[in-house]
C-alpha positions in Angstrom: -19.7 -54.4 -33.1 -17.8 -55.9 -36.2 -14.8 -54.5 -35.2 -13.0 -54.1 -31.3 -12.9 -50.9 -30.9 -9.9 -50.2 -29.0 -9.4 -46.3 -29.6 -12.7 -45.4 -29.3 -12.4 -43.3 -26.3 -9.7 -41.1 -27.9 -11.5 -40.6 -31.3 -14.4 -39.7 -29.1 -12.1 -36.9 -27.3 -10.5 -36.2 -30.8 -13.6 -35.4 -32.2 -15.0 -33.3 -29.0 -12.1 -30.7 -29.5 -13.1 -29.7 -33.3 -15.6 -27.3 -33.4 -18.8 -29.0 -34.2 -19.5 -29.5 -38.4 -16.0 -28.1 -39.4 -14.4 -29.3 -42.0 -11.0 -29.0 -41.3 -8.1 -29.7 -42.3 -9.2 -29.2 -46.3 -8.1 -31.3 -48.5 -4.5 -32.6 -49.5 -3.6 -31.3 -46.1 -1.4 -34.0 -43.6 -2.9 -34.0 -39.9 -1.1 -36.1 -37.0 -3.1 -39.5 -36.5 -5.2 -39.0 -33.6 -4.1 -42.6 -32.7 -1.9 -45.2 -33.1 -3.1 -48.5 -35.1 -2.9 -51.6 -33.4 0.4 -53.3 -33.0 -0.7 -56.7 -33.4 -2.0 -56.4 -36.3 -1.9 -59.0 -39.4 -0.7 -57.2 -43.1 -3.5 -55.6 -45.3 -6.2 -57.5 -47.4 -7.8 -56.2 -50.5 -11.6 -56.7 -50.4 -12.8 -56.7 -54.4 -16.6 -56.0 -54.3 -18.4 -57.8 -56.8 -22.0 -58.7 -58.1 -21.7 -60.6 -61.1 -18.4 -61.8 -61.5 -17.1 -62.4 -65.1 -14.1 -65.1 -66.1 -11.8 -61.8 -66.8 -12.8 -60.4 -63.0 -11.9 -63.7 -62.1 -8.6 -63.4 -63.3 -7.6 -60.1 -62.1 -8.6 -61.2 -58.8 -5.9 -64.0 -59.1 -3.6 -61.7 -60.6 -3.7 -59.2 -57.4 -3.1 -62.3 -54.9 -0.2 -63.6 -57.3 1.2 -60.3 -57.6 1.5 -59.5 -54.1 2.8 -63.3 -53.8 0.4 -63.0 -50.1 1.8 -59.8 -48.7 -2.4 -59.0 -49.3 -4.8 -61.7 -48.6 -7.6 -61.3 -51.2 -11.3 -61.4 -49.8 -14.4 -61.1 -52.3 -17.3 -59.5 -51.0 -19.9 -61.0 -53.0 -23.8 -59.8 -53.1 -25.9 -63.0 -53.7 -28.8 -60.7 -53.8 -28.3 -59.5 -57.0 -26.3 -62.1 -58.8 -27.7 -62.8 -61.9 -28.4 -67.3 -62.9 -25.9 -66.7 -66.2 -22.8 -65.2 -63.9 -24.2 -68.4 -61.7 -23.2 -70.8 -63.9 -20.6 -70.4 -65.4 -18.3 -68.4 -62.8 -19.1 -68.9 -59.4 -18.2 -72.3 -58.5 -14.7 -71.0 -60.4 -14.9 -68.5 -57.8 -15.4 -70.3 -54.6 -12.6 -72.9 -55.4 -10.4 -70.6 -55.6 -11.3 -68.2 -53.1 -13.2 -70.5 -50.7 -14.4 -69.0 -47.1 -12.4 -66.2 -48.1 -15.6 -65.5 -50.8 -18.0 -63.8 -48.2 -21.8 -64.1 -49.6 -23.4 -61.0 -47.9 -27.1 -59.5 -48.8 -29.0 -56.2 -48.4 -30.6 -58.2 -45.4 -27.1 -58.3 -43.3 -26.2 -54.7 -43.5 -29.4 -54.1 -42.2 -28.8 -56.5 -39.3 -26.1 -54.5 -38.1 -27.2 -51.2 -39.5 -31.2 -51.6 -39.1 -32.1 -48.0 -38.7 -30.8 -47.3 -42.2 -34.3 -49.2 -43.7 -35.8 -46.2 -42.9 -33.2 -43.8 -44.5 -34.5 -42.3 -48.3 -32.1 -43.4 -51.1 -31.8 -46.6 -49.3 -32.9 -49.0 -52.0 -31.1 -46.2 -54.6 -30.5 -47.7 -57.8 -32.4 -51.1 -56.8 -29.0 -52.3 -55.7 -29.9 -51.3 -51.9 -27.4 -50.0 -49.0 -24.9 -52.7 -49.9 -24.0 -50.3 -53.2 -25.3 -47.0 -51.5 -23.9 -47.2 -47.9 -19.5 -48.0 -48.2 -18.8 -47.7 -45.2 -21.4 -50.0 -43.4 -20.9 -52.3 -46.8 -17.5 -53.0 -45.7 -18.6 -54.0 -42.2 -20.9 -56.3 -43.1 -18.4 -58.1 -45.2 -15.7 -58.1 -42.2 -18.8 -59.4 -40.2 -19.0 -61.9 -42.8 -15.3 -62.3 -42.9 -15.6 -62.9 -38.7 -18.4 -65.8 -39.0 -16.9 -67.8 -42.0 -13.5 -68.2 -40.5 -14.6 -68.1 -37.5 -11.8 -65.6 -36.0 -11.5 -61.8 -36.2 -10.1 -60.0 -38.6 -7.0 -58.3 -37.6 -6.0 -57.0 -40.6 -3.9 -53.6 -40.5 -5.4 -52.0 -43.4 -8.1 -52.8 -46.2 -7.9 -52.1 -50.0 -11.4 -52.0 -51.0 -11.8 -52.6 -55.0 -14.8 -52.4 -57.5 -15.3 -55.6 -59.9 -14.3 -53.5 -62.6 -11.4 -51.7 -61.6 -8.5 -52.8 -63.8 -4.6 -51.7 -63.2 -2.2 -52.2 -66.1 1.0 -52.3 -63.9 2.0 -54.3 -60.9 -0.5 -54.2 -57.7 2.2 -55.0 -55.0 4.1 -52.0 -56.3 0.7 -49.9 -56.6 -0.2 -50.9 -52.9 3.2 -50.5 -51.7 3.1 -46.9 -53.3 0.9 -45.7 -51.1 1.2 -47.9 -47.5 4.4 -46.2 -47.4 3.1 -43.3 -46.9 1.2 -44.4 -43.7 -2.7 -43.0 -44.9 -5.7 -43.4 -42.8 -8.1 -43.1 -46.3 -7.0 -43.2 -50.1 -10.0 -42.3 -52.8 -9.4 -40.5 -56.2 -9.8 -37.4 -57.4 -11.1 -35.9 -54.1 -13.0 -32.3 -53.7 -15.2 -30.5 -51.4 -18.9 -30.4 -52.6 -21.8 -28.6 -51.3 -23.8 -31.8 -49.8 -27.0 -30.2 -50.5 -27.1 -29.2 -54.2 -27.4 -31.9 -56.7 -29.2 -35.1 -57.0 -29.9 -35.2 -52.7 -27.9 -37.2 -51.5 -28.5 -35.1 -47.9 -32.0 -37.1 -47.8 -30.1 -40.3 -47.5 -27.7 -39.4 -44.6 -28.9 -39.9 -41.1 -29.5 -36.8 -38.8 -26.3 -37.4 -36.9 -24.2 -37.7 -39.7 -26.2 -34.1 -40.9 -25.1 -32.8 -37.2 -21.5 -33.7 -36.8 -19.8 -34.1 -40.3 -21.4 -31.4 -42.5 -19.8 -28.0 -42.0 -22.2 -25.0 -41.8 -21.5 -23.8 -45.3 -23.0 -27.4 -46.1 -19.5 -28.9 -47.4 -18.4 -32.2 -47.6 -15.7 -34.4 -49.1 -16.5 -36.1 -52.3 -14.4 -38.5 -54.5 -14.3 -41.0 -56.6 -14.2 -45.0 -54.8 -13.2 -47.7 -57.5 -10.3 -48.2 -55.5 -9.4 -47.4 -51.8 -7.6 -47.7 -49.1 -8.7 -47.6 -45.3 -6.0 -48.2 -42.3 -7.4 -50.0 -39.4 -7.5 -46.9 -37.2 -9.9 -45.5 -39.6 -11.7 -48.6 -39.6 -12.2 -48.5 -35.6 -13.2 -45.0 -35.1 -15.8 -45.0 -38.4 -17.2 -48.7 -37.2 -17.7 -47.0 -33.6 -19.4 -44.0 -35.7 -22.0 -46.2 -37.4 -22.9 -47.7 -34.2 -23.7 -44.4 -33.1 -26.6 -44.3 -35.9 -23.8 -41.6 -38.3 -24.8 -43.2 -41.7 -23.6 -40.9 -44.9 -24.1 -41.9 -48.4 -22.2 -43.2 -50.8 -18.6 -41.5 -52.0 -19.7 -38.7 -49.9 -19.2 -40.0 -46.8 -16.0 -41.7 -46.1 -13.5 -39.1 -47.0 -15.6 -36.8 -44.9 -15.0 -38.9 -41.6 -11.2 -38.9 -42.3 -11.0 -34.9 -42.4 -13.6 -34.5 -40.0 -12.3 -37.1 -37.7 -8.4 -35.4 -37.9 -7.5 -38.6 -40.2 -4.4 -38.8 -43.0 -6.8 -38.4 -46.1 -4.7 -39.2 -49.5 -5.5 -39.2 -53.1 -4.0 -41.7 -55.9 -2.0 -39.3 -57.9 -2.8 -38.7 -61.5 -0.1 -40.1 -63.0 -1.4 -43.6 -61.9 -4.4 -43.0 -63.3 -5.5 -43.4 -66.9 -7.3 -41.0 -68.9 -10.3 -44.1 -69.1 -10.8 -43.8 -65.7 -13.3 -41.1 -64.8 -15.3 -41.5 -68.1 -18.5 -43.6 -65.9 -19.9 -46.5 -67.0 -21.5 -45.6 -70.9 -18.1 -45.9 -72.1 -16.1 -49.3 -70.8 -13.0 -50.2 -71.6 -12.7 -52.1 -74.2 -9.3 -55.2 -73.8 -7.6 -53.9 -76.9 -7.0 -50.2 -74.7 -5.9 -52.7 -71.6 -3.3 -55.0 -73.7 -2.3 -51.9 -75.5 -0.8 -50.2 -72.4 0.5 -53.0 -71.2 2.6 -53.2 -73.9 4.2 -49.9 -73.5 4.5 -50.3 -69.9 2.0 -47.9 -69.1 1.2 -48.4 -65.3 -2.1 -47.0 -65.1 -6.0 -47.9 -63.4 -8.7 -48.0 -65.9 -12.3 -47.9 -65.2 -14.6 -49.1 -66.3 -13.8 -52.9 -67.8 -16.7 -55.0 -67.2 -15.7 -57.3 -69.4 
C-alpha cells in the first residue's frame, strides 16, 4: 500500500460495531477518535493540486511555505497529463526549481496502477480530466506514492492540507492552518451537508459496489461538501488508504467526508467567517486581483475561490 497501515485492525473492529450503511454521527457532531495517530510522526504538509500552473499560482505556493516559515512542507501534485505546452513554457521549469522532488509528476495512468479496478468504474474519465480530478481520495495516494518514489523515503507526515491551484487566502496561512490543527480534526471540507447520493447528476454510477454497501445509509444519504481546501490527519489517511485497498472507491466531494462519519472520525468544517462571499460562486465567475488586493487592504482574512489567474 502507499501508506503503513498501522491501525488497520482497529478501524476494521471500529467499523464492524456500526450498524451496516449508517450514517452516524451527523454532521457538526464530535465523535472520540477510534485511534491514536502515530507518534512518530513528522509536522503536516500541504499538498496544492495543480494542472496548469500560472506565475500568480506560483507565488501563492511560495507564499504558503514562507508563511508557515516550514512548520508545513509544501508538496505540488502536478498532472503532466493534462498540462497544457503554453503553462510548459513559461512556468514549469520556475516550478521545479523551486519546488524540486518535492513537485511530484503523477498521471491518470498511476492512480490506476494502484487503483486498477476503478478503469472500469462509469464517470471515470468524467470531465476528460480522469480519476486524478474525479477520485480525491485515491488522487492523494497516488501523489504520496509519488511523494515515496522521488525521495525515496516514506512519508511520515502527521496531517495533509490538500489545496486546489486556485484557492486563494487573503490572510496568513500559518494562522489559517493553526486555526484548525488545534482543534485535533480527522477531516476539514467546507460547507458540508447530507445529500441523497442517488438524486442528481449520478454520481452513485461512479462509486464501487463496496463503497454502495458500507458507506451509503439506507435512506441513500451521504456527506457532501465543498474540497478547495482540506485537511486530513494521518489516522484518516491510514484507515481510508486501507479502505481503497479493499476496492471502496466513492466519487468525488462525496466521498471523503462520508468515511470520516461513517468510519467514527472528527469531521470539521471551515467556519464561515473565514470564508468569502466569492468562494462558492463556481468557476463562471473568477476572482478577479482587484477583489484579492482589495481585502487585503482592509485586513479581511478570507479564502476566495475561484482565481485562476
Amino acid at each position: 500500500g502507499v501508506l503503513t497501515l498501522v491501525f488497520g485492525a482497529l478501524a476494521v473492529a471500529a467499523t464492524a460495531s456500526q450498524q451496516q450503511g449508517s450514517l452516524e454521527p451527523k454532521i457538526g457532531e464530535i465523535v472520540p477518535n477510534v485511534a491514536a495517530s502515530s507518534d512518530n510522526c513528522n509536522g503536516n504538509f500541504v499538498l496544492i493540486r495543480m494542472v496548469d500552473p500560472t506565475p500568480a499560482m506560483l507565488r501563492r505556493a511560495q507564499r504558503i511555505e514562507i508563511e508557515t516559515g516550514g512548520t508545513h512542507q509544501v508538496l505540488i501534485g502536478l498532472d503532466v497529463g493534462h498540462t497544457s505546452e503554453e503553462s510548459e513554457s513559461f512556468t514549469l521549469k520556475e516550478l521545479f526549481r523551486t519546488f524540486g522532488n518535492r513537485t511530484l509528476k503523477i498521471t491518470n495512468e498511476d492512480l490506476f496502477a494502484l487503483y486498477p479496478e476503478i478503469r472500469d468504474l462509469p464517470h471515470s474519465n468524467y470531465k476528460s480530466r480522469g480519476p486524478l480530478w474525479n477520485f480525491h481520495e485515491e488522487a492523494v495516494q497516488t501523489c504520496l506514492h509519488q511523494y515515496e518514489k522521488q525521495m525515496n523515503k516514506k512519508w511520515n507526515g502527521c496531517g495533509l492540507w490538500v489545496l486546489e491551484d486556485d484557492i486563494e487566502y487573503t490572510g496568513n496561512w500559518q494562522q489559517l492552518f493553526t486555526k484548525y490543527e488545534s482543534q485535533s480534526p480527522d477531516f476539514i471540507n467546507s460547507k458540508p451537508e447530507e445529500k441523497n447520493f442517488f438524486k442528481g447528476i449520478g454520481w452513485h454510477n461512479a462509486a464501487s459496489e463496496a463503497f454502495r454497501t458500507k458507506f451509503v445509509s439506507k435512506d441513500g444519504m451521504v456527506h457532501r461538501g465543498h474540497e478547495h481546501i482540506t485537511y486530513r490527519s494521518r489516522k484518516f489517511l491510514d484507515i481510508v488508504s486501507q479502505e481503497l485497498a479493499n476496492g471502496v472507491h466513492g466519487i468525488s466531494e462525496w466521498a471523503s467526508p462520508t468515511y470520516a462519519s461513517v468510519l467514527g472520525l472528527r469531521l470539521m468544517a471551515i467556519d464561515d467567517d473565514d470564508i468569502s462571499r466569492w468562494y462558492h460562486l463556481g468557476h463562471f465567475f473568477p476572482v478577479q486581483p482587484s477583489v484579492i488586493s482589495l481585502m487585503q487592504s482592509q485586513g479581511q482574512a478570507k479564502l476566495m475561490h475561484p482565481v485562476k489567474f
